[in-house]
C-alpha positions in Angstrom: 107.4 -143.6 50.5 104.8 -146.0 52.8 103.1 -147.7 49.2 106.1 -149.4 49.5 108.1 -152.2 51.5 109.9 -152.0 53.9 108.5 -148.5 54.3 105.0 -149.6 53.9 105.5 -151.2 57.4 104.9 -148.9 60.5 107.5 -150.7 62.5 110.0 -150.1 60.0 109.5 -146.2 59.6 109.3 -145.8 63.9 112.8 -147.9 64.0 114.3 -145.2 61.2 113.0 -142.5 63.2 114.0 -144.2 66.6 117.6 -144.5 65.3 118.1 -140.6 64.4 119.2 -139.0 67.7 118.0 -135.3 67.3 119.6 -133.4 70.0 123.4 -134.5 68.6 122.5 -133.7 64.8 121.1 -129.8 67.0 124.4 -129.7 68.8 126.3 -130.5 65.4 123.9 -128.1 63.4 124.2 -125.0 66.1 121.3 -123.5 64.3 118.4 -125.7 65.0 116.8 -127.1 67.8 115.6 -131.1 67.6 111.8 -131.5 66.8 109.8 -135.4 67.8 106.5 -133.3 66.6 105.7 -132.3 63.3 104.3 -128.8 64.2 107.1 -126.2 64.9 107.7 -125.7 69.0 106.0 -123.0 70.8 105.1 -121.1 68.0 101.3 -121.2 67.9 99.9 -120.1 72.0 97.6 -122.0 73.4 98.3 -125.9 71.1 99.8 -128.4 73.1 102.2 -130.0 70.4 102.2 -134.2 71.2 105.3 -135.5 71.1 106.8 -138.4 69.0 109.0 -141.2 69.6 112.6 -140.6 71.7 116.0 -141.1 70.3 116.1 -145.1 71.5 118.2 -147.4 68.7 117.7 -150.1 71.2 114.2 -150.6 70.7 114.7 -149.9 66.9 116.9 -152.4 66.2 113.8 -154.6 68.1 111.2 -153.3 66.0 113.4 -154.1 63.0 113.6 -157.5 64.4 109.6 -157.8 64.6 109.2 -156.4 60.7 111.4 -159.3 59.9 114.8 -158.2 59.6 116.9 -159.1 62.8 119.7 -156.6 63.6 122.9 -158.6 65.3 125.8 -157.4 67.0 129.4 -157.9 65.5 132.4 -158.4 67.9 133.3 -155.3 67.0 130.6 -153.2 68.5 129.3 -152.5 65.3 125.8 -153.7 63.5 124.8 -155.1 60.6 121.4 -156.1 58.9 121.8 -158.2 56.3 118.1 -159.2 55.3 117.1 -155.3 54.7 116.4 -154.9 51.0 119.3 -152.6 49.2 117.6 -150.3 47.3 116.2 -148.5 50.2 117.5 -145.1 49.0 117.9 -141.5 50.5 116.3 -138.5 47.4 117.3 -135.2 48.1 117.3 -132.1 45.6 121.1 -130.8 44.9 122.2 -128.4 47.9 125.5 -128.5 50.3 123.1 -128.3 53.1 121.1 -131.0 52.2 123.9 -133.1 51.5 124.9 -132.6 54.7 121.9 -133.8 56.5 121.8 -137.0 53.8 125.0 -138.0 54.8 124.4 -137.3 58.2 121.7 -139.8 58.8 122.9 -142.0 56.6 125.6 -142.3 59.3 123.5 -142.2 62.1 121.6 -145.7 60.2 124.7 -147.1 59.5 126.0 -146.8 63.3 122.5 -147.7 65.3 121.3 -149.9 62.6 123.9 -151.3 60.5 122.2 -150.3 57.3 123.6 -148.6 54.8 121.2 -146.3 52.8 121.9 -145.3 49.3 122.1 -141.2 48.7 120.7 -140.2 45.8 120.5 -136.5 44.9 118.8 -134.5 41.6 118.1 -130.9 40.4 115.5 -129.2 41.9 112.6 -129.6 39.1 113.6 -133.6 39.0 113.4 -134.0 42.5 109.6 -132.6 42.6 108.6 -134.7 40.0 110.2 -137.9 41.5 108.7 -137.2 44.9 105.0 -136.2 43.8 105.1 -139.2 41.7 106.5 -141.8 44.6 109.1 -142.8 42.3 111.5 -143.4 44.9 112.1 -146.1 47.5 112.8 -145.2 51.2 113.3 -141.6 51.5 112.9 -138.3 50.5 114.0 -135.2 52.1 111.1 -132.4 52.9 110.8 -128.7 54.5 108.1 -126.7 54.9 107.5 -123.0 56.4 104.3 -121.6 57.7 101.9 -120.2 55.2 100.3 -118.8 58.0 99.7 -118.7 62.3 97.7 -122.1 62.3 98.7 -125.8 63.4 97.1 -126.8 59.8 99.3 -125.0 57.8 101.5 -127.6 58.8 99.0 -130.9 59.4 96.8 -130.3 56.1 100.0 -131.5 54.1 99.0 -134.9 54.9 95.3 -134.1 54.5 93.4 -136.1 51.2 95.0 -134.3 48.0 98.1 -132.7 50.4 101.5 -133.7 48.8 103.7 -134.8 51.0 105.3 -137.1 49.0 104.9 -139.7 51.4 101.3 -141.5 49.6 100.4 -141.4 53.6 96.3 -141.3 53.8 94.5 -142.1 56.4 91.0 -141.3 57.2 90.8 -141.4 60.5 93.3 -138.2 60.6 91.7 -136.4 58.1 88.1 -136.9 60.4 89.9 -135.7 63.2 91.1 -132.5 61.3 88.0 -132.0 60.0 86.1 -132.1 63.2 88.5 -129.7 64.5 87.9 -127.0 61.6 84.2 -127.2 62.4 84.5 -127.0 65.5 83.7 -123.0 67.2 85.6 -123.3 70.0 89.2 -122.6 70.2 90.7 -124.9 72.7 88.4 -127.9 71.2 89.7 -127.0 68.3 93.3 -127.3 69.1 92.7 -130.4 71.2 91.5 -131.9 68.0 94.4 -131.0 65.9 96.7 -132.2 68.5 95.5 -135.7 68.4 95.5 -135.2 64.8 98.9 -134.8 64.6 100.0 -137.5 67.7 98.1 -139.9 65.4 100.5 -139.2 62.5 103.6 -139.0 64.3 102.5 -142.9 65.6 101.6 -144.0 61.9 105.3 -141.9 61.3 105.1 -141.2 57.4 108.1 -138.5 58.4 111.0 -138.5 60.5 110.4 -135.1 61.7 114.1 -133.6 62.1 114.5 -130.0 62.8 
């Protein structure tokens, strides 16, 4: 939820993302394969999907730092964060699975940041509602699946009146999808929509998982 702190910092939501190392929660999952984009890989010839930011807790435990809570180093290897408000909370709708993911980067917080995120998890019906409405603070799990064979299936969920449950607007991105739409040529087209998308993934309203 970006409309509101910490979350409504940029640095803050790269660091989350930073801290989430893809390829082991893969290699864990054995059914997956780890995504930096939002777009699904390889699926859609011809769109050259950007790339977000690398597994890299170093520099987001920095960028923590820089939003104003510093991350230090106990003798025991471990981290802690003590400044980072407490009712930053994981929402996620009732499901083993999902539990399993919440848990799972809970843990993977807790190790590269030293925060501890609160799991919080509802029925189905409650959990839309919630989301929609931003009435949660921190995070909320997402999934979608292609309506159709188009990079924009995926991107126009963050387009004005999308719900992505995030409150993430910005017009800039939606000028950049628009100008790819009108556009009559293919490639341009695509082009377009990539930097529409590599402009999200820097402003990183999602941690884009799997």
């Amino acid at each position: 939820n970006v409309t509101k702190p910490p979350m409504n910092d940029v640095r803050v939501r790269r660091a989350f993302n930073m801290s989430v190392d893809k390829e082991a929660w893969a290699a864990w999952r054995k059914i997956v394969k780890p995504l930096t984009a939002f777009t699904p890989e390889k699926i859609f010839p011809g769109y050259e999907q950007p790339k977000g930011d690398p597994f890299n807790p170093e520099e987001a435990r920095k960028l923590l730092g820089e939003a104003g809570f510093p991350v230090t180093k106990n003798g025991d290897g471990s981290y802690s964060c003590p400044k980072f408000p407490k009712e930053v909370e994981y929402i996620y709708n009732t499901q083993e699975s999902n539990k399993a993911m919440a848990e799972w980067m809970q843990a993977q917080w807790k190790q590269h940041l030293g925060i501890t995120i609160t799991l919080r998890n509802m029925d189905w019906k409650t959990f839309l509602v919630v989301r929609s409405k931003l009435d949660y603070n921190g995070f909320a799990r997402s999934a979608w699946g292609a309506d159709y064979m188009d990079p924009f299936t995926f991107l126009s969920l963050f387009y004005t009146g999308g719900d992505s449950g995030t409150g993430w607007q910005d017009p800039k991105y939606v000028a950049l999808l628009d100008e790819g739409n009108r556009s009559l040529d293919p490639h341009k087209r695509y082009e377009l929509l990539a930097q529409a998308e590599a402009y999200m993934l820097k402003e990183q309203p999602v941690i884009p998982l799997d």
